[in-house]
C-alpha positions as CSV (number, residue, x, y, z in Angstrom):
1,X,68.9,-35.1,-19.0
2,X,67.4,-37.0,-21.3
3,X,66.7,-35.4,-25.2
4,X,62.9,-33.7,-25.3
5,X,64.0,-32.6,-21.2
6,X,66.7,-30.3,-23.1
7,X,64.6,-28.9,-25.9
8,X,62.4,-27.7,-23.4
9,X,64.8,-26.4,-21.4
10,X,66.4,-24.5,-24.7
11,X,62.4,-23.1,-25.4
12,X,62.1,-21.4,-21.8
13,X,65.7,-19.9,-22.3
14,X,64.3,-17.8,-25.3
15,X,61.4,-17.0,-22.8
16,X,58.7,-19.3,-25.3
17,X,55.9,-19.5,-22.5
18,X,53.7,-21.1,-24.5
19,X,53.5,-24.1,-27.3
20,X,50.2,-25.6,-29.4
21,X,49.6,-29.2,-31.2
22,X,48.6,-32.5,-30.0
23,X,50.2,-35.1,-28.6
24,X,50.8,-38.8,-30.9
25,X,52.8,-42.2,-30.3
26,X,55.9,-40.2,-32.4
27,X,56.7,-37.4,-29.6
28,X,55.3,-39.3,-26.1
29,X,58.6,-38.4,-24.9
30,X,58.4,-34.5,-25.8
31,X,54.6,-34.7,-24.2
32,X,56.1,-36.0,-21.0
33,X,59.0,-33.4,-21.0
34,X,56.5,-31.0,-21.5
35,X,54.5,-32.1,-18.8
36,X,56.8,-31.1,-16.4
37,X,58.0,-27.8,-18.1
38,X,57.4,-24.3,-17.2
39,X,55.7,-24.2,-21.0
40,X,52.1,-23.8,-20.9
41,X,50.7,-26.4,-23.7
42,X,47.8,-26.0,-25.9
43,X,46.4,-28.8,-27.2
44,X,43.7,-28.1,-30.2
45,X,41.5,-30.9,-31.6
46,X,43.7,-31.2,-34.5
47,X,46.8,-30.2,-36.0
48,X,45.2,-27.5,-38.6
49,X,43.2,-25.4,-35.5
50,X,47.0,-25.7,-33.5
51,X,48.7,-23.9,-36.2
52,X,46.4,-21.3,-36.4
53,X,46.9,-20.6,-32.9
54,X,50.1,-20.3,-33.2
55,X,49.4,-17.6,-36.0
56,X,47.3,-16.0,-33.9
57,X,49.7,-16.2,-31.0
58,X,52.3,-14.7,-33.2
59,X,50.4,-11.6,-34.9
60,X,48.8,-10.5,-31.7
61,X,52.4,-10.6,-29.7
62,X,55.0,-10.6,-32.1
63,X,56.8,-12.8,-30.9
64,X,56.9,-16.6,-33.0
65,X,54.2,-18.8,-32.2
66,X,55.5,-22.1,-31.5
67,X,53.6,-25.6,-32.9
68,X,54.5,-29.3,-32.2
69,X,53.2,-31.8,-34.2
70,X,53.9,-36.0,-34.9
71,X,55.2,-36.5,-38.8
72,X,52.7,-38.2,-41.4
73,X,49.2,-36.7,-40.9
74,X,50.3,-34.1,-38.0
75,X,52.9,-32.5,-40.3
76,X,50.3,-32.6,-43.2
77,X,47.2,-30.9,-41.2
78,X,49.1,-28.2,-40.3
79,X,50.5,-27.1,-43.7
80,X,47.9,-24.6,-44.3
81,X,48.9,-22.5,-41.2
82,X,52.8,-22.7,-42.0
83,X,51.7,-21.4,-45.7
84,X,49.3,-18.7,-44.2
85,X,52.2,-17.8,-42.0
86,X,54.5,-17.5,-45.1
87,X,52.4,-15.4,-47.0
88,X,51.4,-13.2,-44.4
89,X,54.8,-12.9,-43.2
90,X,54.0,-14.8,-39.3
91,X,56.7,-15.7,-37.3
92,X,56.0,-19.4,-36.4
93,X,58.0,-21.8,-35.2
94,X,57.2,-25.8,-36.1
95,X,59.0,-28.2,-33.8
96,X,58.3,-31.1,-36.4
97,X,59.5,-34.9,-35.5
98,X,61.6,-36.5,-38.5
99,X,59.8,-39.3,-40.8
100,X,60.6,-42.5,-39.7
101,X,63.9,-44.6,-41.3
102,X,64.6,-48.2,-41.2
103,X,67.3,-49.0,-43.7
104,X,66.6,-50.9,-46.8
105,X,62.6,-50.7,-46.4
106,X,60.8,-49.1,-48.2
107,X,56.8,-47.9,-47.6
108,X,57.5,-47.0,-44.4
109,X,54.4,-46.1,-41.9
110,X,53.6,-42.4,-42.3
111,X,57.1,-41.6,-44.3
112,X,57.1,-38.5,-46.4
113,X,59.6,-36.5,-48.1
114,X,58.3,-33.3,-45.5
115,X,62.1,-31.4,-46.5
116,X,61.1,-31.6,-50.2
117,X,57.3,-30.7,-49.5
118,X,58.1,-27.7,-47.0
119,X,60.8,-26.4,-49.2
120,X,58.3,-24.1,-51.0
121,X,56.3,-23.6,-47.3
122,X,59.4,-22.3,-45.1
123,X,62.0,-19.8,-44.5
124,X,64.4,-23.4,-43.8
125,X,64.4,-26.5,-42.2
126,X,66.9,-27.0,-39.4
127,X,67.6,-30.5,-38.7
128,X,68.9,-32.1,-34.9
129,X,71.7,-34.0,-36.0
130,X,73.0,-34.7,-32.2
131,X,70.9,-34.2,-29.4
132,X,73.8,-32.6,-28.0
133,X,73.1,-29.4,-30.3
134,X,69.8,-29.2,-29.5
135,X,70.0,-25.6,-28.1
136,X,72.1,-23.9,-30.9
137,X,70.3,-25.2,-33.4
138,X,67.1,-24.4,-31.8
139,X,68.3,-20.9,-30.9
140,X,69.5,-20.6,-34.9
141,X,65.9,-21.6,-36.0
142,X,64.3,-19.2,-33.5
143,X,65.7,-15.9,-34.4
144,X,65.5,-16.9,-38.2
145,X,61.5,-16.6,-37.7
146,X,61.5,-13.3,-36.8
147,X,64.8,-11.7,-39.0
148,X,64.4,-10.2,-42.2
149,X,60.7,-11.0,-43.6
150,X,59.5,-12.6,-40.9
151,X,57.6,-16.0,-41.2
152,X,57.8,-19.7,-40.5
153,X,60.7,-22.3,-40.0
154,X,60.4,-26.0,-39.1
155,X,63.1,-28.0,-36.6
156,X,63.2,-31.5,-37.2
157,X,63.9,-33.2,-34.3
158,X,65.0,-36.9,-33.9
159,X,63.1,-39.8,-33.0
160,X,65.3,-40.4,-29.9
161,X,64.7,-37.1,-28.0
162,X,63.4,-39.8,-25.2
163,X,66.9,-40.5,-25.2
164,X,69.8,-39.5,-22.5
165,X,71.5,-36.0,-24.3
166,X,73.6,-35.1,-20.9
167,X,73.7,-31.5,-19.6
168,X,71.9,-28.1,-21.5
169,X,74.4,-25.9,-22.8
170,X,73.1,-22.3,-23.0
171,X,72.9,-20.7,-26.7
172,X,72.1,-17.4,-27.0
173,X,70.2,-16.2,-30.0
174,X,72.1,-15.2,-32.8
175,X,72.0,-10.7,-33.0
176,X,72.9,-9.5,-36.7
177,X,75.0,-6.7,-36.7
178,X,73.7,-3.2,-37.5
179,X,74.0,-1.7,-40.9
180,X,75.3,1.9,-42.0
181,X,71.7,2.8,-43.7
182,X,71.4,6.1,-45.5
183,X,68.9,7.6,-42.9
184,X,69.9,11.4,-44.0
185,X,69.2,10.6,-48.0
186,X,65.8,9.6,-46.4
187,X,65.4,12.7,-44.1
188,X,66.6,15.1,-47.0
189,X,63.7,13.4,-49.6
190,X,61.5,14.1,-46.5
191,X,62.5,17.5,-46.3
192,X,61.6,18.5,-50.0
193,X,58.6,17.0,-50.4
194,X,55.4,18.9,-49.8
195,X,53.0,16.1,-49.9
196,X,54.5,13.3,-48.2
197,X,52.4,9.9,-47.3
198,X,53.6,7.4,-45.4
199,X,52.6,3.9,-46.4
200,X,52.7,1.5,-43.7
201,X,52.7,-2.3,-43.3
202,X,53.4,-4.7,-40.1
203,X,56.8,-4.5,-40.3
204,X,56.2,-1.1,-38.4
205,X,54.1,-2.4,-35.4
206,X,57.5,-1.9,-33.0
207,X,57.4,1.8,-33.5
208,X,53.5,2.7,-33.0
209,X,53.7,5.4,-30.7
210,X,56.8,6.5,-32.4
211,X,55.2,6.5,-35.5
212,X,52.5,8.8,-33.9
213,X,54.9,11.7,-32.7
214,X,56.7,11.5,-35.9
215,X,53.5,11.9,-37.8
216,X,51.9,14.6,-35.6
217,X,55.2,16.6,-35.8
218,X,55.7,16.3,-39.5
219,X,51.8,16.6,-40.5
220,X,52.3,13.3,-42.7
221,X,49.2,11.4,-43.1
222,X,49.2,7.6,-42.6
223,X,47.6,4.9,-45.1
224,X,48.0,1.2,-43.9
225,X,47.8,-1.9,-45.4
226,X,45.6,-4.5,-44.5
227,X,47.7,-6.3,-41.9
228,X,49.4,-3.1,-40.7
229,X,45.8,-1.8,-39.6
230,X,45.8,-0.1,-36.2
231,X,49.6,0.7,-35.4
232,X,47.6,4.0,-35.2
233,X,44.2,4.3,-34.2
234,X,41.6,4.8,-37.2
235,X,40.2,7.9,-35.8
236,X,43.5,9.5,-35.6
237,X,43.0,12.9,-37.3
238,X,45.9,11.9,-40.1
239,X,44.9,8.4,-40.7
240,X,43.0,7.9,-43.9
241,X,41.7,4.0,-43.7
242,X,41.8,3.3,-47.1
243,X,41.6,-0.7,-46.6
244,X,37.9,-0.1,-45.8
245,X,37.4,2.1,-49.1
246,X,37.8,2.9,-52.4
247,X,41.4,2.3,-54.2
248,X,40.3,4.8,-57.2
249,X,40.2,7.1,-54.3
250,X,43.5,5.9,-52.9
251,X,45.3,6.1,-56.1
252,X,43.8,9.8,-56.0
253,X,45.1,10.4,-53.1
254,X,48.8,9.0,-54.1
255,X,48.8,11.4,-57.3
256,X,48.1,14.2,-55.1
257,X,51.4,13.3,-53.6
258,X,54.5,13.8,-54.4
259,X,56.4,11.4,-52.0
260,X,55.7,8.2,-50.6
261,X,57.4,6.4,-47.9
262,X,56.6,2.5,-47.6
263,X,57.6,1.6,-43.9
264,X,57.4,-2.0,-43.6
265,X,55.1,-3.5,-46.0
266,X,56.0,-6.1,-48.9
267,X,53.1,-4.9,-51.4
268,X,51.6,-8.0,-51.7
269,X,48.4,-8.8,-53.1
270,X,46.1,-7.4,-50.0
271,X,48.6,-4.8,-48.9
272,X,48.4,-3.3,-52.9
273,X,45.1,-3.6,-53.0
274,X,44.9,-6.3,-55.6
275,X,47.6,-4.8,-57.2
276,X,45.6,-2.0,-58.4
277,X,47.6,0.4,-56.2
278,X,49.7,3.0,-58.8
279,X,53.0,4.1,-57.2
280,X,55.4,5.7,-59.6
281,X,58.7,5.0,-59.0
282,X,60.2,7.6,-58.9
283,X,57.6,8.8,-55.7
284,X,58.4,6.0,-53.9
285,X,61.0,5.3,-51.4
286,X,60.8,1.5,-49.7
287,X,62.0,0.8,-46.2
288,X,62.0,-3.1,-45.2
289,X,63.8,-5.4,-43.2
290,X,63.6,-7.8,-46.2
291,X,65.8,-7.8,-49.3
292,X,63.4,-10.0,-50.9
293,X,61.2,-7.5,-50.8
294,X,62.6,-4.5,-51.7
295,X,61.3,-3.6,-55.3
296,X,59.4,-6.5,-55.4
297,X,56.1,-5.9,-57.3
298,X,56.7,-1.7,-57.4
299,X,60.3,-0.5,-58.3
300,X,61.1,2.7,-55.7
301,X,63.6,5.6,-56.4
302,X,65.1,4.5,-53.3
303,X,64.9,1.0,-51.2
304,X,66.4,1.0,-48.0
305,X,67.5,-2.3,-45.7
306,X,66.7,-1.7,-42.6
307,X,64.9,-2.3,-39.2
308,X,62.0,-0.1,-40.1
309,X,60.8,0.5,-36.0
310,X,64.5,1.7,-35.6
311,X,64.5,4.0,-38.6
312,X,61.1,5.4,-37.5
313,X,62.9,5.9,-34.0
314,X,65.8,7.5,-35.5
315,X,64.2,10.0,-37.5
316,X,61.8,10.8,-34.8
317,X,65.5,11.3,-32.6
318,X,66.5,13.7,-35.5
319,X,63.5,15.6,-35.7
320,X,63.8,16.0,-32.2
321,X,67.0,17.4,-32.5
322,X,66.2,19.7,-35.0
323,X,62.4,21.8,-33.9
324,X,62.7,24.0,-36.7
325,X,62.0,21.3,-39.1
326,X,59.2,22.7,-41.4
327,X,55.9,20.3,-41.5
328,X,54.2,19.6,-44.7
329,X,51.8,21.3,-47.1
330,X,49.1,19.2,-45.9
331,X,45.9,20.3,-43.8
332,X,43.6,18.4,-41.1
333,X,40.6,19.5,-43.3
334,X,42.3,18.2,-46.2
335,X,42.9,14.4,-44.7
336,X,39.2,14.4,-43.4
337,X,38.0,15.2,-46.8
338,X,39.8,12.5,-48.1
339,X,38.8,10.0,-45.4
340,X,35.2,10.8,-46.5
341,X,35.9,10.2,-50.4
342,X,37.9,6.8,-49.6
343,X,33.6,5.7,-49.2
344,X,32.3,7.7,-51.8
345,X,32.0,4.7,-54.6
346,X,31.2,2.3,-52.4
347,X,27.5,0.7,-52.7
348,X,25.8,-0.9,-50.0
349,X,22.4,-2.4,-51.0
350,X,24.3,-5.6,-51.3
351,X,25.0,-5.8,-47.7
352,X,22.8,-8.1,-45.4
353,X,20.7,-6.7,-42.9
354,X,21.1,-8.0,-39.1
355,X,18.1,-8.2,-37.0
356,X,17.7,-6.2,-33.1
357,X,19.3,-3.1,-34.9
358,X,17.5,0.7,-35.6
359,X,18.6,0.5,-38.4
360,X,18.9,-3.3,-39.0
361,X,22.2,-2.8,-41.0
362,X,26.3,-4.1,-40.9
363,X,27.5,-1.0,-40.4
364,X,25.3,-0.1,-37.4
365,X,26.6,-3.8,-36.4
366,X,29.6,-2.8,-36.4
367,X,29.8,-0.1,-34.6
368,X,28.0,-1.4,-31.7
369,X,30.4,-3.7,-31.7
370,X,33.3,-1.3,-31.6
371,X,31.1,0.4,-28.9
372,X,31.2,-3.1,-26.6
373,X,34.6,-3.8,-27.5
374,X,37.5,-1.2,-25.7
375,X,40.1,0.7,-27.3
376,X,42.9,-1.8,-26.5
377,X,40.5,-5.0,-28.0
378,X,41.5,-7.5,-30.9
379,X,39.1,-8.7,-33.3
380,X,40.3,-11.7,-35.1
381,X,38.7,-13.1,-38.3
382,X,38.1,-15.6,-40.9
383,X,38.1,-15.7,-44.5
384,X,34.6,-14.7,-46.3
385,X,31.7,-12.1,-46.6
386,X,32.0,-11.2,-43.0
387,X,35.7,-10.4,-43.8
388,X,34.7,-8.0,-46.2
389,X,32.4,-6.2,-44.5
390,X,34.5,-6.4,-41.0
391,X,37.3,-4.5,-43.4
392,X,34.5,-1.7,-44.3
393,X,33.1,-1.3,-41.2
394,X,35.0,-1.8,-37.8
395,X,37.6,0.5,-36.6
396,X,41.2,-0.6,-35.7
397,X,42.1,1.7,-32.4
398,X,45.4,0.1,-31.5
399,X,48.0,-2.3,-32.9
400,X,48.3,-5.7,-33.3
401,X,44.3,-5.5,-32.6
402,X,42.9,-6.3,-36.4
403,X,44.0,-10.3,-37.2
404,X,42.7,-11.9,-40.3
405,X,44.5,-14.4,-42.8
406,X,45.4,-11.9,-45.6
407,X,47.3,-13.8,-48.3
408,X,45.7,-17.2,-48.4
409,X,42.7,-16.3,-46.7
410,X,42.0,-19.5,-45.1
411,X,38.7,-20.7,-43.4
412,X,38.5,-21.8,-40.1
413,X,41.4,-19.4,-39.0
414,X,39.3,-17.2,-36.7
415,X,38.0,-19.0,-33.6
416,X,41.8,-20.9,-33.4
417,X,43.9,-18.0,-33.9
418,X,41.7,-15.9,-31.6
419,X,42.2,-18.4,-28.6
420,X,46.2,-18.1,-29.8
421,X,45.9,-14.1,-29.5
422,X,44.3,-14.2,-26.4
423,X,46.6,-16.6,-24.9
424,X,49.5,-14.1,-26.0
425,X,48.2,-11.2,-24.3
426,X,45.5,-12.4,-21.6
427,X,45.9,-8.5,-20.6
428,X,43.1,-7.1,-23.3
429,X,39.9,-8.5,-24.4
430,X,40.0,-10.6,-27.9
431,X,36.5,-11.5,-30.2
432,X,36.7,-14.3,-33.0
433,X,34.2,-12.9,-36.0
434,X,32.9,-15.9,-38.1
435,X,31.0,-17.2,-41.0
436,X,28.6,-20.3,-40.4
437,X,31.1,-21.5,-43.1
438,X,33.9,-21.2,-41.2
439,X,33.1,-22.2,-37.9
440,X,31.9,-25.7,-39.7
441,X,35.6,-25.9,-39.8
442,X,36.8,-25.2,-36.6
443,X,33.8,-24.8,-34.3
444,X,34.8,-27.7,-32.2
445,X,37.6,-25.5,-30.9
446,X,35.3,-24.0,-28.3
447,X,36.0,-27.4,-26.3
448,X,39.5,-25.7,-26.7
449,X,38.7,-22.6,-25.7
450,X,36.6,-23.5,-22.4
451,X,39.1,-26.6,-21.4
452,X,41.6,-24.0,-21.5
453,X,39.8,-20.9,-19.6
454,X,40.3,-18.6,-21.9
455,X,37.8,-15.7,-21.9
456,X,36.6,-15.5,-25.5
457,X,33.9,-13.5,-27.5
458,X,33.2,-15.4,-30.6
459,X,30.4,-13.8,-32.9
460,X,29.0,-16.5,-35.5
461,X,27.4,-14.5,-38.6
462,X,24.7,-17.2,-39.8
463,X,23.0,-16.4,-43.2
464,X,22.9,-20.5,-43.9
465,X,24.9,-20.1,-46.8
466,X,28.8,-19.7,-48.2
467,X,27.8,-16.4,-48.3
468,X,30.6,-14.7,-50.5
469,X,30.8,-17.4,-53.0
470,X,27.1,-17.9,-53.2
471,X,27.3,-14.2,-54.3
472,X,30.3,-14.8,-56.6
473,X,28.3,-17.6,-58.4
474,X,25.1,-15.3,-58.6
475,X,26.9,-12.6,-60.6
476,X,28.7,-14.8,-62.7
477,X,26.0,-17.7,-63.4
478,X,22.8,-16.1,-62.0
479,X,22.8,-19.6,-60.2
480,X,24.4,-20.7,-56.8
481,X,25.0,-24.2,-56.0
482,X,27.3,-25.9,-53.6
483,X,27.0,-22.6,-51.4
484,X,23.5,-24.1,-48.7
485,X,24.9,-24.9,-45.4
486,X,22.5,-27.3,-42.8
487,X,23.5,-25.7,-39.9
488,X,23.5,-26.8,-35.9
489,X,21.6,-25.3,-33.2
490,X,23.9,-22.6,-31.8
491,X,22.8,-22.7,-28.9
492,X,23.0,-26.5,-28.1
493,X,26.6,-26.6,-29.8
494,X,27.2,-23.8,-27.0
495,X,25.8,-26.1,-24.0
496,X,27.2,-29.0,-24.9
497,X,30.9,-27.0,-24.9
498,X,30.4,-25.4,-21.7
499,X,29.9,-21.9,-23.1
500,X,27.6,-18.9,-22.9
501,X,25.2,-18.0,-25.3
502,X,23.7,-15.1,-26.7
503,X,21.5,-14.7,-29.9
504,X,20.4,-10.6,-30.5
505,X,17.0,-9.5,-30.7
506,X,15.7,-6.2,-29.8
507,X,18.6,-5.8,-27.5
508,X,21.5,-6.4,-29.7
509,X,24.0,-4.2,-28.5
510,X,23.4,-4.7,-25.3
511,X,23.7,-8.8,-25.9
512,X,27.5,-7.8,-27.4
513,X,28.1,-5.5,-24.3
514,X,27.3,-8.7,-22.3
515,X,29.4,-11.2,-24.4
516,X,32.5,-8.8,-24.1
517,X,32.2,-8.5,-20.8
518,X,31.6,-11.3,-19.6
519,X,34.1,-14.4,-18.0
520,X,34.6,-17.2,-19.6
521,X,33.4,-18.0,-23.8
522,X,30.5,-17.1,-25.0
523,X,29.0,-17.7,-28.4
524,X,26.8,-14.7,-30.4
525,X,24.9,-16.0,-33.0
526,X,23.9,-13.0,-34.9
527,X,21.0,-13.7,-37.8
528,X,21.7,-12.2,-40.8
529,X,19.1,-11.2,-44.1
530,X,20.5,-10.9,-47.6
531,X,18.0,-8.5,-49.1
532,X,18.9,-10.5,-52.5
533,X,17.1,-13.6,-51.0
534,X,14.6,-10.9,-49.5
535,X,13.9,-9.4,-53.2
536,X,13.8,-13.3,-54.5
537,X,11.4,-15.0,-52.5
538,X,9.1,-11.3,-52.9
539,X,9.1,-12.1,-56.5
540,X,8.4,-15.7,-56.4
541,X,5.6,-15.0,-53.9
542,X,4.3,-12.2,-56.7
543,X,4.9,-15.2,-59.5
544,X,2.7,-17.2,-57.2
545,X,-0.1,-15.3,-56.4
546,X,-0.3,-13.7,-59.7
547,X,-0.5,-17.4,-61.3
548,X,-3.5,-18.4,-58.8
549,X,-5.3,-15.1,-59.1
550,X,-5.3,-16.0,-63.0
551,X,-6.4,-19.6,-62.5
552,X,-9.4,-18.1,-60.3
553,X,-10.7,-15.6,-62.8
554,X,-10.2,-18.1,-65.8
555,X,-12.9,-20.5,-63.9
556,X,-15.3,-17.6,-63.7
């Protein structure tokens, strides 16, 4: 068996179904082992769009995404999804071929120092030093993504895999052996408090309906971060959705307690709210699976190692055991008042308006949207205005179903990563949400998306313009430049991919019912108004006309 024949072996023995990149003269012999695999393989149009699937492969299943790329300009394309997946704490896998080596020559084709530049990228690199460890060491790399913090790690794989490596050896995945964690300091701190509020992050996606019965029985409410949105629904009666609000009224809320519990979360800038978050020490107790982590950016009284879906599990068990367990202080009518105050500071007239809507605005977008899409749905998107007002408006109803690049915020993550979640779970529908920005990045993946059947709703917001920067600019220059986009016809870009189209007008909800439903992709072009621009061209009109009037009455 030759080389590439037994790392694709080793990937179907950890039950990888499914690998993205693109195929190059540096791994023809992995492309042909692939070929006849069981491993489904994705290829995007380039190596950037491939790692984002794998993101979005990843976040929506939890299990690592796996990417193949060539060295040289492969490995360099997809850097920026192996640092989105650091910083948002992805499990990816990069199966990444070794630079090439002649000895004494130097300015090789394509050669890079990749160990020295991935070193700040990576969990670790793991290098194939034999072909005849090709499982163990891929086994090793494997269950490194997904322990502790999860998040990416590279295998460098020889140039010969087209070589003859003799007969697979099975290798299991490596376990790590439980810990003795202080679960009844934890349940005692629990027990005291009469304000509790449990802080949740990812890390706690394992445990979701766990997490529910623990919460209902204990009357704790829930406050998410950004990427742990939806492990409970957002219209659960104790979830307060404070990513789509205020964080004055969050640190309110926090002072009003007097115990927090972070499950999961490493407080980084979008899961602390820009670090404006105020947790007192000596209210907080942190609960990771991370070392690294653990009092990282805010000090707790108490900062616990463990598996946070089997701590949630275990104090649910002791609960269990123990029905006389008095809930908190807190009230339903309590939590829904502070659900309502997390919006209170919040101004809208800087929102765009979106035309074939009574009334014409994001939030009744939004939840027409949420109306199209069912309970089970994931809505994936990219870095920019939309972002922003997605976070605000739309509704996370179940886990894993609320996928955006958090840390880096990169653009041109949506529409790849969405195919990625939807090839993960094919069981539940999945809509990409997308700037014209972004999608001038990585539109071209709808040739993806419709070579590979997947059945895709992606939504294009077009307002011609970078929209968040051109409002950055305006409120610190008064001037925007760089920001004008020259966009396509959407609807051509859509024929000429083999997908649907659909652009709003007086029916605009039913046109996303439509999209949603329907087999196959299909793009949405929805036309947005910035009542800025509206207000400008109103004035220079006024300007205008007030300056002709005047040049007509001065010739009388």
């Amino acid at each position: 068996m030759k080389g590439a024949e037994r790392l694709c072996a080793a990937l179907e023995g950890l039950s990888v179904d499914t690998v993205f990149g693109l195929p190059g003269s540096q791994n023809v012999a992995l492309f042909d082992a692939l070929r006849t695999s069981k491993l489904r393989t994705v290829v995007a149009t380039h190596e950037l769009a491939a790692s984002f699937m794998a993101n979005g492969y990843a976040r929506a299943s939890g299990r690592p995404g796996v990417l193949v790329t060539i060295p040289g300009p492969g490995f360099t394309y997809a850097l920026t999804g192996l640092a989105e997946a650091l910083l948002d704490s992805t499990p990816l896998l990069h199966i990444l071929g070794q630079p090439p080596s002649v000895a004494d020559r130097r300015f090789q084709l394509q050669a890079l120092d990749q160990r020295s530049i991935l070193a700040p990228l990576v969990k670790r690199v793991f290098d194939v030093r034999s072909l005849d460890r090709i499982e163990e060491t891929l086994a090793e790399a494997y269950a490194l993504c997904t322990s502790g913090e999860p998040g990416p790690v590279v295998l460098h794989v020889p140039v010969d895999l087209g070589s003859d490596a003799g007969d697979p050896r099975p290798a299991a995945v490596p376990t790590i052996p439980p810990q003795a964690i202080p679960v009844r300091d934890l349940e005692l701190r629990l027990a005291e408090a009469r304000r509790p509020l449990f802080y949740v992050g990812q890390g706690a996606f394992g445990a979701s309906s766990e997490l529910a019965a623990l919460v209902e029985s204990l009357r704790i409410p829930v406050v998410t971060t950004t990427s742990g949105r939806g492990i409970l629904s957002e219209d659960h009666p104790w979830v307060v959705p404070f990513d789509r609000g205020s964080s004055d009224a969050l640190n309110e809320l926090v002072a009003a307690c007097d115990l927090v519990v972070a499950l999961g979360c490493k407080f980084s800038h979008n899961g602390a709210h820009g670090f404006r978050l105020k947790l007192p020490r000596e209210q907080l107790v942190h609960v990771d699976a991370s070392k690294d982590v653990l009092g990282a950016n805010y000090p707790a009284s108490m900062a616990l190692l463990a598996d946070v879906p089997w701590l949630i599990r275990t104090l649910l068990d002791h609960h269990s055991d123990s029905p006389g367990r008095t809930a908190s202080a807190w009230t339903e009518e309590q939590i829904a008042a502070w659900k309502r105050r997390a919006f209170e500071r919040y101004r809208t007239n800087w929102e765009p308006k979106v035309r074939g809507l009574d009334p014409p605005t994001v939030e009744e977008f939004f939840a027409a949207l949420r109306r199209a899409m069912p309970d089970e749905s994931c809505l994936v998107v990219d870095s920019g205005l939309h972002q922003m007002l997605a976070r605000r408006h739309f509704r996370a109803r179940s886990p894993r179903s609320f996928l955006l690049p958090t840390d880096l915020q990169s653009m041109g993550f949506a529409l790849p990563a969405a195919i990625g979640a939807r090839i993960a779970r094919p069981d539940r529908p999945v809509v990409a949400l997308l700037g014209d920005g972004g999608f001038s990045i990585s539109g071209l993946e709808l040739l993806t998306a419709v070579r590979e059947r997947v059945r895709l709703t992606v939504v294009v917001f077009n307002d011609g313009h970078y929209g968040l920067i051109r409002k950055q600019q305006l409120m610190a220059t008064r001037h925007a430049f760089g920001t004008e986009l020259h966009n396509p016809n959407f609807r051509e870009i859509a024929q000429a991919a083999g997908a649907r189209y659909e652009r709003p007008g007086d029916d605009a909800e039913e046109s996303l019912h439509r999209a949603v439903a329907s087999h196959g992709v299909t793009l949405v072009e929805v036309a947005l108004r910035d009542p800025g621009r509206q207000r400008q061209r109103v004035r220079r009109v006024g300007h205008a006309l007030s300056g002709r009037l005047r040049k007509m009455f001065s010739r009388n």
